[in-house]
C-alpha positions as CSV (number, residue, x, y, z in Angstrom):
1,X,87.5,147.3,111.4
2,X,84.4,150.1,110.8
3,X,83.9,152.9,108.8
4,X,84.6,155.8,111.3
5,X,87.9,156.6,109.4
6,X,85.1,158.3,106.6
7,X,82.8,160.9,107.4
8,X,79.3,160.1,105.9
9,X,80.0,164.6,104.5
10,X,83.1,163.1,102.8
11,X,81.0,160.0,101.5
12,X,78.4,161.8,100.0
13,X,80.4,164.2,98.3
14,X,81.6,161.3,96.2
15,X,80.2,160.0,93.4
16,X,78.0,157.0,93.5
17,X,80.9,154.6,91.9
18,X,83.3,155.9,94.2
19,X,81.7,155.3,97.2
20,X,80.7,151.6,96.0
21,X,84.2,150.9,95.4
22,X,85.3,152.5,99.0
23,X,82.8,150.2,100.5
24,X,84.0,147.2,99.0
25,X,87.6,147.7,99.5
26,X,86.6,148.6,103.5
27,X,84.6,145.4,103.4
28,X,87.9,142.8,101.4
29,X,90.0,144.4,104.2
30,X,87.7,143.6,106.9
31,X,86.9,139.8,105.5
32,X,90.8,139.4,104.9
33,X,91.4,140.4,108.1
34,X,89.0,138.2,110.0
35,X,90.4,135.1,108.1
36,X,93.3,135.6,109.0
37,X,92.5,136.1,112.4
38,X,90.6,132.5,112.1
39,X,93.5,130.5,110.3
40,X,96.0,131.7,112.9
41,X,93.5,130.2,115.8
42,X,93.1,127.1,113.6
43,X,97.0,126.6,113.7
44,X,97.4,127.7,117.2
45,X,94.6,124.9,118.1
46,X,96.5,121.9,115.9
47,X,99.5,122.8,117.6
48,X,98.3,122.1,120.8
49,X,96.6,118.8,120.2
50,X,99.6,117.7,118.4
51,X,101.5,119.3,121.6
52,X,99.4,117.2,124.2
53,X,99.2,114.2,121.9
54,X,103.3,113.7,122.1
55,X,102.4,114.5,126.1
56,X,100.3,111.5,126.6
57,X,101.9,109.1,124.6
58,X,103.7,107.2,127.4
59,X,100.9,107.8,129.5
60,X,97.7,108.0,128.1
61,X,98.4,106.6,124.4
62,X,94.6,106.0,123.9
63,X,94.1,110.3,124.5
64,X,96.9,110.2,121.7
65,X,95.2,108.5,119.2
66,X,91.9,111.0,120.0
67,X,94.2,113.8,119.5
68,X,96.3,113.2,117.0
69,X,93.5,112.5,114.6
70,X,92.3,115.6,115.5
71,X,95.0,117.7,114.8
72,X,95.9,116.2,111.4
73,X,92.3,116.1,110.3
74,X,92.3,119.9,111.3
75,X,95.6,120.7,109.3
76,X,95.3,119.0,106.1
77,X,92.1,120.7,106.0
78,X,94.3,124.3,105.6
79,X,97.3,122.6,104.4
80,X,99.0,123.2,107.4
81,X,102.2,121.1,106.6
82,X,104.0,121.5,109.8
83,X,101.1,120.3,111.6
84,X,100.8,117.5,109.5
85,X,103.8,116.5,110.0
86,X,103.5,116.4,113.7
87,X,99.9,114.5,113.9
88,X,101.7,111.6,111.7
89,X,104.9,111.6,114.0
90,X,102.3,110.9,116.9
91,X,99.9,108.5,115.4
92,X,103.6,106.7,114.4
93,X,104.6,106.5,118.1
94,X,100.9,105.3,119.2
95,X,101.5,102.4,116.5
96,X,105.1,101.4,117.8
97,X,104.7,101.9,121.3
98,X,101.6,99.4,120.5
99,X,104.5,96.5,119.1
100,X,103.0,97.9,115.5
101,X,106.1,98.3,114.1
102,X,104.7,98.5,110.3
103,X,102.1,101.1,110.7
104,X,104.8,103.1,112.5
105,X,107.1,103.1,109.6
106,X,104.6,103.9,107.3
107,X,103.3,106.9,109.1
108,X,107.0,108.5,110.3
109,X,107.9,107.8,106.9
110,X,105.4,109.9,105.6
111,X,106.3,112.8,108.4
112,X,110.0,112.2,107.4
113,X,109.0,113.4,103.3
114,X,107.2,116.6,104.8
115,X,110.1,117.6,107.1
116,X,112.3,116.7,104.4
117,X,110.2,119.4,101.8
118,X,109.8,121.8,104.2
119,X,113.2,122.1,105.7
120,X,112.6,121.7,109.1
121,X,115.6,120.7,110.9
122,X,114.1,119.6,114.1
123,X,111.5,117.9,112.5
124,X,113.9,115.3,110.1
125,X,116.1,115.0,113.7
126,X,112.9,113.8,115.3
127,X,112.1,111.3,112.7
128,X,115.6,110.1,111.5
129,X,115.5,109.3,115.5
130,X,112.2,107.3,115.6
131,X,113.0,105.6,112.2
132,X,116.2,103.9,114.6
133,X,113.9,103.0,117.1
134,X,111.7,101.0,114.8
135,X,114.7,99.4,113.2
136,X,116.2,98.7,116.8
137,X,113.4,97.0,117.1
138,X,113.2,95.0,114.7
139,X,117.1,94.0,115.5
140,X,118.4,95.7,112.0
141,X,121.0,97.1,114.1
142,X,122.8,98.6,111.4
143,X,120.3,100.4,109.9
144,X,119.2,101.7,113.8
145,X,122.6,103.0,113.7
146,X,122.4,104.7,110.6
147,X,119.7,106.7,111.5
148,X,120.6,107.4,115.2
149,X,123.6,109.0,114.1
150,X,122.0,111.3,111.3
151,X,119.8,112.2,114.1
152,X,122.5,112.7,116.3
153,X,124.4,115.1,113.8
154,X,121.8,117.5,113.0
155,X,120.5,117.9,117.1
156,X,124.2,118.7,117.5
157,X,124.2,121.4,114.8
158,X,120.7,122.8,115.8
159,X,122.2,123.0,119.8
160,X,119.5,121.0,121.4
161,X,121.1,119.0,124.4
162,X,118.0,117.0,125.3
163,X,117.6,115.7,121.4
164,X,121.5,114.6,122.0
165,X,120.5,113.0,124.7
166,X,118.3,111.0,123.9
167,X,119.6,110.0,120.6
168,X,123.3,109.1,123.1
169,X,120.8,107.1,125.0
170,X,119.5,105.0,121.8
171,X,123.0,104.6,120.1
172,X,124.0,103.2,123.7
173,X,121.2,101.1,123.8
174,X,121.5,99.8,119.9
175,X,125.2,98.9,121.7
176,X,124.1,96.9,124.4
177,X,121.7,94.6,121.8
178,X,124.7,93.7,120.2
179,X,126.7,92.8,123.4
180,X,129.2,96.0,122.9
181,X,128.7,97.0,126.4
182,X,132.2,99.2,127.2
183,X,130.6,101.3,123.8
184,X,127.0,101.2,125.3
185,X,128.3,102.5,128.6
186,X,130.0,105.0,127.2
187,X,126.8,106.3,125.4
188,X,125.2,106.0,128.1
189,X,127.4,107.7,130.4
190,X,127.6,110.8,127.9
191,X,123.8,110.6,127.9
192,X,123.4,111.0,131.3
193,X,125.8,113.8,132.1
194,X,124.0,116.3,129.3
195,X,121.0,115.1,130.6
196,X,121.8,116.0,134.6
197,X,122.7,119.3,133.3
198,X,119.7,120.0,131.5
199,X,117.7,118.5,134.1
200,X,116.2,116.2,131.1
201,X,114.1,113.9,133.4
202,X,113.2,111.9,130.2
203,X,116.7,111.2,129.1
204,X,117.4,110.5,132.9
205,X,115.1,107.9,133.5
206,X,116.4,106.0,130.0
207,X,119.8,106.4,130.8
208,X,119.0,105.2,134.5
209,X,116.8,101.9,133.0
210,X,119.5,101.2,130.3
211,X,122.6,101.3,133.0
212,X,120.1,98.6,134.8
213,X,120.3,96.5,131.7
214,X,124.4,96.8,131.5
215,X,124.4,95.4,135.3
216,X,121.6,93.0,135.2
217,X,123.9,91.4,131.9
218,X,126.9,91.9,134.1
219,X,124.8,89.9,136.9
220,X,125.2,93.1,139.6
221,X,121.6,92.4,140.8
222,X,121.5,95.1,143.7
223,X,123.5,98.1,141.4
224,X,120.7,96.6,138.8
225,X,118.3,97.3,141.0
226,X,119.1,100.6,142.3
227,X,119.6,102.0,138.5
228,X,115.7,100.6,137.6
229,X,114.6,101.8,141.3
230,X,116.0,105.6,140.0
231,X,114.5,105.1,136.4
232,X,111.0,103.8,138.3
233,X,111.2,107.2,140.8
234,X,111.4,109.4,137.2
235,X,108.6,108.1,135.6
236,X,106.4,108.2,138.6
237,X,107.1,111.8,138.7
238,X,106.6,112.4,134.3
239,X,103.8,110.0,135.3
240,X,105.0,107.9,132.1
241,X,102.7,104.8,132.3
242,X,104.9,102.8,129.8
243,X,108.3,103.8,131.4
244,X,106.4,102.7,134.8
245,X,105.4,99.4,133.3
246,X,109.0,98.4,131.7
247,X,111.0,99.4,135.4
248,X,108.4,97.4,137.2
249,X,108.7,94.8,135.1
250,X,112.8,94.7,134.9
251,X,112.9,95.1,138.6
252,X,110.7,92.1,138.9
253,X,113.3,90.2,135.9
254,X,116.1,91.1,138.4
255,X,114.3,89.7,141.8
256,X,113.4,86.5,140.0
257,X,117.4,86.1,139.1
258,X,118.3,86.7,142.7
259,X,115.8,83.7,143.9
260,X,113.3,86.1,145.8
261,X,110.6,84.3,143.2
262,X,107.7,86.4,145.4
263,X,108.7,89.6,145.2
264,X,109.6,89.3,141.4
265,X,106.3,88.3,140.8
266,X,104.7,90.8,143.0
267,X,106.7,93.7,141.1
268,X,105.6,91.7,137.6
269,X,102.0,91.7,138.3
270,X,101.9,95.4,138.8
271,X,103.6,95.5,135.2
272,X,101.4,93.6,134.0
273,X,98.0,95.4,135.3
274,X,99.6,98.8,133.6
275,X,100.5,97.0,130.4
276,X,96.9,95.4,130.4
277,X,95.3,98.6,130.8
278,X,97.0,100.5,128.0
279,X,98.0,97.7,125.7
280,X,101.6,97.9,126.0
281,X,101.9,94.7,124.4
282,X,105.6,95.0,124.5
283,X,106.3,95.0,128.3
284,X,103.2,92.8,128.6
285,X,104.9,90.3,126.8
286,X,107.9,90.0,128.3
287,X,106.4,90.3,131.7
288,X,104.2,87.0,130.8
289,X,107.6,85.4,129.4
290,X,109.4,86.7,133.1
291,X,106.6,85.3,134.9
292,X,106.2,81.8,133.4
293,X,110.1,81.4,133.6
294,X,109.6,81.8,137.5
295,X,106.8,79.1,137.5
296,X,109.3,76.7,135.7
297,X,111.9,77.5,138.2
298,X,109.5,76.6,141.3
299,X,107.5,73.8,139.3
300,X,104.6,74.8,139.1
301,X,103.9,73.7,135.1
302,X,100.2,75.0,135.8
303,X,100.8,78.5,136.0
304,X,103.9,77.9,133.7
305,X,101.6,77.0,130.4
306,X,99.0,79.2,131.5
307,X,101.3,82.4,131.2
308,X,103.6,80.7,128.5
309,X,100.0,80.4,126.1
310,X,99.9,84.1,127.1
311,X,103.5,85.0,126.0
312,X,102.8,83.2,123.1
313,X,99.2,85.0,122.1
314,X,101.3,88.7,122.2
315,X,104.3,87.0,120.5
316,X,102.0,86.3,117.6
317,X,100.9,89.9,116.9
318,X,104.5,90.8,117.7
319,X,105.7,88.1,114.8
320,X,109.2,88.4,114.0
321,X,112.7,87.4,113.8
322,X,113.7,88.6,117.4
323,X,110.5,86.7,118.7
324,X,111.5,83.5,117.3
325,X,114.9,83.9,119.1
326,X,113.2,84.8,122.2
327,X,110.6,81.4,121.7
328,X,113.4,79.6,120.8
329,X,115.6,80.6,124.6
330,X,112.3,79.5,126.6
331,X,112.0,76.6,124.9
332,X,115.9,75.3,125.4
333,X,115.5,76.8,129.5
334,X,112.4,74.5,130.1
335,X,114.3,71.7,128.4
336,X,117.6,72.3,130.9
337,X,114.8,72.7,133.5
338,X,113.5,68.9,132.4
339,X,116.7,67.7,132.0
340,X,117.5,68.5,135.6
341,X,114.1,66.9,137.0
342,X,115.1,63.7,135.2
343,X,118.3,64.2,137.2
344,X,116.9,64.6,140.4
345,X,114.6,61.8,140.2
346,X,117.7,59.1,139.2
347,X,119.3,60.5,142.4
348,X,116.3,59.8,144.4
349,X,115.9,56.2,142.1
350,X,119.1,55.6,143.6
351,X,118.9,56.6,147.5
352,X,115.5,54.6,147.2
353,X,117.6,51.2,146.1
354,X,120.3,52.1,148.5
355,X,117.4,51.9,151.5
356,X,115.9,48.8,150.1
357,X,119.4,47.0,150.0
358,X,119.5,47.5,154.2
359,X,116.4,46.1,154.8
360,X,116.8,43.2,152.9
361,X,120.0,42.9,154.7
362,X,118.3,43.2,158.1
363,X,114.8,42.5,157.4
364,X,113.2,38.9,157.9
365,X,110.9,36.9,155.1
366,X,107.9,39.2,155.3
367,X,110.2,42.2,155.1
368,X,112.0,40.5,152.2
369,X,108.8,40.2,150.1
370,X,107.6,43.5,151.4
371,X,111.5,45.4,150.0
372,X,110.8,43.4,146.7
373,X,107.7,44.9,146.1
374,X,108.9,47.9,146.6
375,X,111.2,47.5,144.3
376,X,109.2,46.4,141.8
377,X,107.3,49.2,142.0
378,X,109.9,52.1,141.5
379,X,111.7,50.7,138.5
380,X,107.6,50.6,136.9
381,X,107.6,53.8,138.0
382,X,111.2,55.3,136.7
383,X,110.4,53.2,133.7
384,X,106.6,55.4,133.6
385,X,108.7,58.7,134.3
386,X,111.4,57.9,131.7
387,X,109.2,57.2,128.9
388,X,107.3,60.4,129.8
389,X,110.4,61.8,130.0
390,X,111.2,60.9,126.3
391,X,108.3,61.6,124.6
392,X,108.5,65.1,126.0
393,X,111.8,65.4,124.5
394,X,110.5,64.6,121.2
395,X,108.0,67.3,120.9
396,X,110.3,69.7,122.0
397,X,112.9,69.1,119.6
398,X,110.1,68.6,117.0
399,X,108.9,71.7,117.6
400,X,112.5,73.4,117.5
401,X,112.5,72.3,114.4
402,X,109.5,74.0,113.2
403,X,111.1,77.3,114.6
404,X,114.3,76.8,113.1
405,X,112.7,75.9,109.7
406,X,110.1,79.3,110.0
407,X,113.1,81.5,110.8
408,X,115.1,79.8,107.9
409,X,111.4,81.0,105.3
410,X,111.7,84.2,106.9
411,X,115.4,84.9,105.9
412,X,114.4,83.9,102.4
413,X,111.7,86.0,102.0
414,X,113.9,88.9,103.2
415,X,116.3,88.0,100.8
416,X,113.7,88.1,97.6
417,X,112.7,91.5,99.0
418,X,116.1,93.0,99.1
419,X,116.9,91.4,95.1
420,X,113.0,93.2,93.9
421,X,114.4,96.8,95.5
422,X,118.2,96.2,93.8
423,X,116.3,95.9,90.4
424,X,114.0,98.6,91.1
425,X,116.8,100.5,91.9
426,X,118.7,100.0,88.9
427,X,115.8,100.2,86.6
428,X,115.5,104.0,88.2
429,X,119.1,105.0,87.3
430,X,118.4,103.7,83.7
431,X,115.6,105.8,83.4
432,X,117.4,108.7,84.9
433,X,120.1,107.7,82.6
434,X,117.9,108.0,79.6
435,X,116.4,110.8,80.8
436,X,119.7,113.1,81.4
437,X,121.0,111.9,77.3
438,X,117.4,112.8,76.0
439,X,117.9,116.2,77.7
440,X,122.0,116.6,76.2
441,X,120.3,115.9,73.1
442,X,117.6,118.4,73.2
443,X,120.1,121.4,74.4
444,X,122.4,120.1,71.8
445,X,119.6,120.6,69.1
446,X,119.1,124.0,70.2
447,X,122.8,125.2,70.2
448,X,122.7,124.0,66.9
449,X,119.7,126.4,65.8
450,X,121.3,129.0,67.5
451,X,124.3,128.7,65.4
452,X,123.1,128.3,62.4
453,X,120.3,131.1,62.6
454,X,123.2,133.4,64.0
455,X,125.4,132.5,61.2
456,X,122.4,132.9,58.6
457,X,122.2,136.4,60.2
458,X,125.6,137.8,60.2
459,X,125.8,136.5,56.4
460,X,122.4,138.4,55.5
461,X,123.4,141.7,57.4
462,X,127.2,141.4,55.3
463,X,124.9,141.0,51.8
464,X,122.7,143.9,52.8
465,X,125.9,146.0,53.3
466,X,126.7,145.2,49.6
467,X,123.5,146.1,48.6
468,X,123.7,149.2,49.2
469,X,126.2,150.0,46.8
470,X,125.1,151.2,42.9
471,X,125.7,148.1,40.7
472,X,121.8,147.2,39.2
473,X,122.9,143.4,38.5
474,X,124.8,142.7,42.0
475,X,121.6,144.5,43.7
476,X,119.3,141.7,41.8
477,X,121.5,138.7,42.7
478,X,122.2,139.9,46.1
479,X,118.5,140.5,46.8
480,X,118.2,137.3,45.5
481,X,120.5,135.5,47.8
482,X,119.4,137.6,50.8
483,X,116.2,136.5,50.2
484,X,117.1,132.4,50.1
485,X,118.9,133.5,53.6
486,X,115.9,134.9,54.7
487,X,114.0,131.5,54.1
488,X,116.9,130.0,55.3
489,X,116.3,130.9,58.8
490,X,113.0,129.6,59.0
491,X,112.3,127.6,62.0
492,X,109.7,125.0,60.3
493,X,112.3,122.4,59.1
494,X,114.1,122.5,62.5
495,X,111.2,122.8,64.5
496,X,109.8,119.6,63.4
497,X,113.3,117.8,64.8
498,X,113.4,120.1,67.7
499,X,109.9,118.7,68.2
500,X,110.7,115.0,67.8
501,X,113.3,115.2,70.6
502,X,111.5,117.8,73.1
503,X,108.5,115.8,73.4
504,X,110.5,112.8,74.0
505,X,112.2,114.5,77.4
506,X,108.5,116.6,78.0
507,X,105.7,114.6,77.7
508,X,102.1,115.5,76.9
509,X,103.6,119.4,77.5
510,X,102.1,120.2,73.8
511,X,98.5,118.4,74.4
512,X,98.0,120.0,78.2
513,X,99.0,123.1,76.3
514,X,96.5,123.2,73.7
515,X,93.7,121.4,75.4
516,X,94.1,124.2,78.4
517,X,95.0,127.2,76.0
518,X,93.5,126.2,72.6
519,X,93.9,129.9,71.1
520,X,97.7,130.0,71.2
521,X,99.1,130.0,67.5
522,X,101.9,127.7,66.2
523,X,104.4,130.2,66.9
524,X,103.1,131.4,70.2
525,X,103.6,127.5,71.3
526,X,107.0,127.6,69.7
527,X,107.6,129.8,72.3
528,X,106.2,128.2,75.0
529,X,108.5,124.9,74.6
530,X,111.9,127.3,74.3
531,X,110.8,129.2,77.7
532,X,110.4,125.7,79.0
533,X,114.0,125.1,78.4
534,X,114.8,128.2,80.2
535,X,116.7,129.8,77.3
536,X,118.1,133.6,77.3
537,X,115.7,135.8,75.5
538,X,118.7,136.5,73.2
539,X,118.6,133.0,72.2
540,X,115.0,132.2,71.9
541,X,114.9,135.7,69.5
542,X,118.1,134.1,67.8
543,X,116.1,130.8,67.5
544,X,113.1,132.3,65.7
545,X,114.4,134.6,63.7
546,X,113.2,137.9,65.2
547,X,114.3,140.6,67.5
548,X,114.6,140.8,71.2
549,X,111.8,144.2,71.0
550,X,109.4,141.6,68.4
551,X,110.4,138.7,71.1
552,X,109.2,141.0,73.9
553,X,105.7,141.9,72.6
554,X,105.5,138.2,71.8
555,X,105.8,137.2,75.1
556,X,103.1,140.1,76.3
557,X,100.7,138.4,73.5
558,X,101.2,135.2,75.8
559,X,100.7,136.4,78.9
560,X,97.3,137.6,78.1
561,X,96.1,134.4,76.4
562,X,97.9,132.6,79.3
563,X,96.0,134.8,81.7
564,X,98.6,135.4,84.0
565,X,98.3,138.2,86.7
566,X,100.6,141.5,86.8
567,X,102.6,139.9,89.3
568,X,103.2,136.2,88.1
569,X,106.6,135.0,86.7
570,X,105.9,133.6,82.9
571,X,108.6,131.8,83.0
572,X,108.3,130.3,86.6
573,X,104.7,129.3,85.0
574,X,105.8,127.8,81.9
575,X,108.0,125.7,83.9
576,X,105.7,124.2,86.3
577,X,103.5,122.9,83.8
C-alpha cells in the first residue's frame, strides 16, 4: 500500500498536523495490513505440518514427532487454537502407536478440552475416537465403547462417511476382543461397504485385517489369509509402514497355525525388521511372542528363550493387565508343550523295554548281560529326564503364581484409584452445592433491598403528595417523617449484609478491585458488585436510592476510571473479573 492515492499539491495544501496525521494513518494501514498478511502465512504453514504430520504417522512416525512439534510450537506462539489442537492429536498418536498408552491420553486429552471450547465438531469426533482406541487397548472395553459411539454419532451428524467408517471398523473390532464375533462382523461388514463406496483405502485395509482376525478365530486359515493378503496389498499402496508390519506379521501368525513353520517365520522376520526400524513395539512384540511359539512347536528351546527374553523386554515397557494375560497363555502352551515331551519319551521308555524283552528271549548269556545293561541304563536315564521334568514344573507353576499374585496388586490398586475419584467427585458436587445456596442467598438479599427501598419510595412520594397541601403543623411532621424515609433508604446498613454474603460467593472481587482501580469511591464499588450480579439498571437505581438518569452518569463516571474504550461492554467487563 503507497501513497499515490495523495498528490504531494493536495499534501502541501494541508496543514502541518494534518498531513502528520494522514501519514500515520497510511502507515497503521499499511503495518496492519502486512500482519495480517504474515499471521495468515503462519496459520497456513501449522496447518500443513500438522497436515503431513497425521500423513506420516503410520509411515514415518519419527517425521511426525519432527513435525508435530513444529506446528504446535508455531501455533501457541499466535494462539492458534485449532492448530494446537491438531499438533497434540498427532504427538498423541506418535505416543500410542509407540505402546505409550499414558502419554497418549494425556496429550488427546488435552486436544479433546480445546475442541471441546472451541466447538469444533470434527475435531471432538476425532478425539472421542482415539480416546476408544487407547481404552481398547488397554482392554477397558466398556469405556472403548463409550467413546466409539459418541464418535460415531457426531461423524454421522457432520456426514462424513470415512469418519463412520472407521469408527464401524473400531466398534467391530472392540466386538471381536470380547469374543462377540456375529456383532463384530456386522460392524465390520457395514464398515466395509461405506468404505468401498468412498473408496476409503484406510478403512479398507482395517476392515480387510479385522475380517482376517474373525477367520483366523474361526480357524479358516486360507479365507484368513486372503483377507490379510487384501489388507497387506492396501497398505503397500498408502505405503503405511505399521499397517505393513501388523499384516506381515498376522499372515506369518496364520502360516505357523497351518504347520508351514518356514514360511511363517519368513513372513515374521519381515515384520519384525519394519517394527525394528520404526519402534512399533506393538507388532514387534507380538511377532517375537509368534516367533518363539514356532520354536517351541519344532523344539528348538534355543531360539525359543532367545525370542521369548525378547517378548518379554517389549512386554515390560508395554506393562499391563492384557500383557500379563498374554505371559500367562505362553507360559500354560510351553507347559502342554512339556507335558507332551514327557509323553513321548514314556512311549519311547516303553517300545525300548518291549525290544529288550525279545532279546533276552532270543539272546544267549552275553546278550543277556548286554539287554540288562541296557536296561539299567534307560530307567537312570527316565529317572534323570523325570526329575528334570519335575523341577521344571515347579518353576513354572512358581512363577504363575507370581503373575497371578501381580495381576491380583494390580486390580487393587485400580480399585483404590476408582474410591480417590468417587470422593473427589462428591466433594465437587458439595462445593457446587454450597456454591449454588450461597448464590440463592445473595439474590435473595437483593430482592429484599429492592423491596423495601421500592416500598420506602412509594411511601415518601404518597407523604410528599400531602405535603403539598396548606396545613403548617402536618407540613412540619410530614417533612419530618419524609425525612426518616429518606434515611431510611440508605444502603449503608444493608450494604454491610449484602457485603457479608457477596464476598462469600465472589472472592477477592473487592481487593482485585481496589488494588487495580484504587480511585473508585465506596459508592462507585457499590456499583461495581450489583453489575456483577447482572441486575436491571431499574433495580440497581432501586437498590441505591437514585434514579435511572443519576444511575446512568454514574455508570459513565466508571467507565472512565475503569478505562474502558468506546466500544467495550461495562458489563461484559465487570463480569469477567
Amino acid at each position: 500500500m503507497g501513497f499515490d492515492f495523495i498528490s504531494t499539491k493536495f499534501l502541501r495544501k494541508m496543514p502541518v498536523y494534518k498531513t502528520l496525521a494522514w501519514v500515520m494513518v497510511i502507515v497503521f494501514l499499511w503495518m496492519f495490513k502486512t500482519f495480517a498478511q504474515i499471521n495468515n502465512q503462519t496459520i497456513a504453514q501449522i496447518n500443513q505440518l500438522n497436515v503431513s504430520a497425521q500423513a506420516y504417522l503410520r509411515s514415518y512416525p519419527d517425521s511426525t514427532l519432527i513435525l508435530a512439534r513444529k506446528a504446535l510450537k508455531m501455533a501457541k506462539s499466535i494462539r492458534f487454537w485449532e492448530g494446537i489442537a491438531a499438533g497434540v492429536r498427532n504427538l498423541g498418536g506418535y505416543q500410542q502407536y509407540r505402546g505409550h498408552y499414558k502419554e497418549a491420553y494425556k496429550y488427546y486429552l488435552e486436544g479433546l478440552k480445546v475442541y471441546e471450547k472451541l466447538q469444533h465438531h470434527q475435531g471432538l469426533a476425532q478425539m472421542y475416537n482415539h480416546l476408544g482406541d487407547v481404552y481398547r487397548k488397554q482392554r477397558n472395553y466398556p469405556e472403548a465403547q463409550v467413546y466409539y459411539q459418541k464418535s460415531l454419532k457426531l461423524y454421522q451428524q457432520l456426514n462424513n462417511p470415512v469418519g463412520i467408517a472407521e469408527n464401524l471398523n473400531n466398534l467391530g473390532d472392540n466386538a471381536r476382543k470380547q469374543q462377540k464375533l456375529p456383532k463384530a462382523l456386522s460392524f465390520y461388514f457395514q464398515s466395509l461397504k461405506i468404505a468401498q463406496a468412498n473408496h476409503d483405502l484406510q478403512s479398507m485395509m482395517g476392515n480387510w485385517n479385522n475380517l482376517g482376525d474373525v477367520l483366523d478365530q474361526q480357524r479358516k486359515h486360507v479365507q484368513a489369509i486372503e483377507n490379510y493378503q487384501q489388507a497387506l496389498e492396501i497398505a503397500h499402496q498408502l505405503d503405511s509402514k505399521l499397517d505393513i508390519a501388523e499384516n506381515l506379521s498376522s499372515i506369518g501368525r496364520v502360516h505357523s497355525k497351518s504347520g508351514d513353520n518356514a514360511k511363517a517365520l519368513k513372513y515374521l522376520q519381515k515384520s519384525i525388521d519394519i517394527a525394528k526400524k520404526y519402534q512399533f513395539l506393538e507388532e514387534l512384540r507380538d511377532a517375537y511372542k509368534a516367533v518363539a511359539s514356532i520354536h517351541l512347536k519344532i523344539k528348538n528351546f534355543e531360539q525359543t528363550f532367545r525370542y521369548y527374553r525378547l517378548f518379554s523386554e517389549i512386554k515390560d515397557t508395554l506393562y499391563n493387565t492384557k500383557s500379563l494375560h498374554e505371559i500367562a497363555q505362553l507360559r500354560r502352551d510351553y507347559e502342554s508343550e512339556q507335558q507332551a515331551q514327557k509323553i513321548a519319551l514314556l512311549q519311547r521308555d516303553k517300545k525300548l523295554n518291549r525290544i529288550s524283552r525279545y532279546l533276552l528271549v532270543g539272546g544267549l548269556l552275553l546278550l543277556l548281560s548286554m539287554g540288562g545293561f541296557l536296561f539299567y541304563w534307560q530307567r537312570s536315564k527316565i529317572a534323570q529326564n523325570r526329575e528334570l521334568l519335575e523341577q521344571n514344573q515347579r518353576i513354572y507353576e512358581t512363577q504363575q503364581e507370581l503373575i497371578e499374585a501381580e495381576l491380583s496388586n494390580t486390580q487393587l490398586n485400580e480399585q483404590k484409584l476408582k474410591t480417590e475419584l468417587e470422593n473427589k467427585r462428591l466433594k465437587e458436587q458439595q462445593l457446587q452445592y454450597m456454591l449454588e445456596t450461597q448464590n440463592k442467598s445473595l439474590t435473595s438479599h437483593a430482592l429484599l433491598i429492592i423491596q423495601k427501598n421500592k416500598m420506602l419510595s412509594q411511601l415518601k412520594e404518597s407523604l410528599w403528595e400531602i405535603v403539598q397541601t396548606d396545613s403548617r403543623d402536618t407540613k412540619k411532621k410530614l417533612k419530618q417523617l419524609v425525612n426518616f424515609i429518606g434515611n431510611g433508604l440508605s444502603f449503608d446498613k444493608d450494604w454491610q449484609e449484602f457485603k457479608t454474603i457477596f464476598e462469600q460467593v465472589h472472592e477477592d472481587f473487592f481487593e482485585k478491585l481496589k488494588a487495580n482501580y484504587p480511585n473508585l469511591t465506596s459508592t462507585e464499588i457499590r456499583l461495581c458488585a450489583l453489575l456483577k450480579l447482572n441486575l436491571s439498571s431499574k433495580d440497581i437505581a432501586t437498590i441505591m436510592g437514585i434514579s435511572q438518569d443519576s444511575l446512568r452518569i454514574a455508570r459513565y463516571r466508571l467507565r472512565k476510571k475503569l478505562q474502558l474504550s468506546k466500544g467495550s461492554n461495562l458489563i461484559s467487563f465487570i463480569l469477567n473479573m
